[in-house]
N, C-alpha and C positions, 0 to 999 in steps of 0.2 A: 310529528303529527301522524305521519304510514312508519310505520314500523318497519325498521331495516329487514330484509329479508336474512336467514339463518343458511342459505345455498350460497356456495363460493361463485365470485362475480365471471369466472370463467362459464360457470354453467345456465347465469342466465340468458332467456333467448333477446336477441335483439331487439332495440324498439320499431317497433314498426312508423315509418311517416309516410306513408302512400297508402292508401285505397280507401276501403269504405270510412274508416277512425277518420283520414286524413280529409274526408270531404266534411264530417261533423264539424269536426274543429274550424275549417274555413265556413263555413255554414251559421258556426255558431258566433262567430268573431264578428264577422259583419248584421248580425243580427243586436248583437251586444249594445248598449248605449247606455248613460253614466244613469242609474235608475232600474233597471234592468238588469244588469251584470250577475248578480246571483242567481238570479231565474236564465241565463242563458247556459251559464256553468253548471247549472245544477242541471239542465238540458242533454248538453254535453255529455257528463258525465255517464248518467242513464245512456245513451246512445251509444258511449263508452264500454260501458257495463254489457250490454246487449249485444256488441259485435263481439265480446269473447276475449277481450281483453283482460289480462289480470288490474290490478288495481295500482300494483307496482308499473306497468305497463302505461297506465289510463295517467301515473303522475306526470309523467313526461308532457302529454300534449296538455293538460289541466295547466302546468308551468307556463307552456308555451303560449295557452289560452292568456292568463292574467296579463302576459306582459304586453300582449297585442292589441286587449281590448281598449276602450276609451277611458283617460284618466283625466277625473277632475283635483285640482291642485290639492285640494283641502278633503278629497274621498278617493283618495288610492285607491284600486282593484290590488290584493297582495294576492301572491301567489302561498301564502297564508291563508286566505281565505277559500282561493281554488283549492286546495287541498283539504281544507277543511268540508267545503262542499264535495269534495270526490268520496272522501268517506263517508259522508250520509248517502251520497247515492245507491254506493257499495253496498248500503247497509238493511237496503229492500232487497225482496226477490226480483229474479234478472225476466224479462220480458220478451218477446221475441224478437229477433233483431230488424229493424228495420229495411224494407224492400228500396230504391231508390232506381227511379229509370228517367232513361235521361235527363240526368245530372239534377234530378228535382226528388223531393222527400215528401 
């Protein structure tokens, strides 16, 4: 779905799982419910996008995102579809990054 990157895996940077990425993703998880789930991801994503994250970057917590949100028997959340959402979001211009003060957006 993201296209493997063409840089040796030594040179890429680490994923990041703390700070402003990492309050989105908890932010947006509990926001999530079975109806919903694409418009929080796609939420995400954007939020994703804006802290400056690359997209290769934004897959990791997008993965992390689908398997945590709420699933109903018969309507998975795939991490197929997180990703597929991550590249649309990708796929606008980036917006300015969101300010957050005490612990609220």
């Amino acid at each position: 779905i993201i296209g493997k990157r063409d840089e040796p895996e030594a040179s890429k940077p680490p994923v990041r799982v703390e700070g402003l990425e990492g309050y989105f993703v908890e932010k947006y998880i509990r926001e999530a419910r079975i109806g919903n789930r694409n418009e929080s991801a796609f939420n995400l994503a954007l939020q994703l996008r804006d802290c400056g994250l690359t997209i290769y970057q934004a897959a990791s917590h997008m993965v992390k995102f689908a398997g945590r949100v709420p699933q109903a028997q018969n309507a998975r959340y795939t991490e197929r579809e997180a990703l597929l959402t991550l590249k649309s979001a990708y796929s606008r211009p980036k917006r300015e990054p969101a300010e957050v003060q005490n612990g609220q957006s």
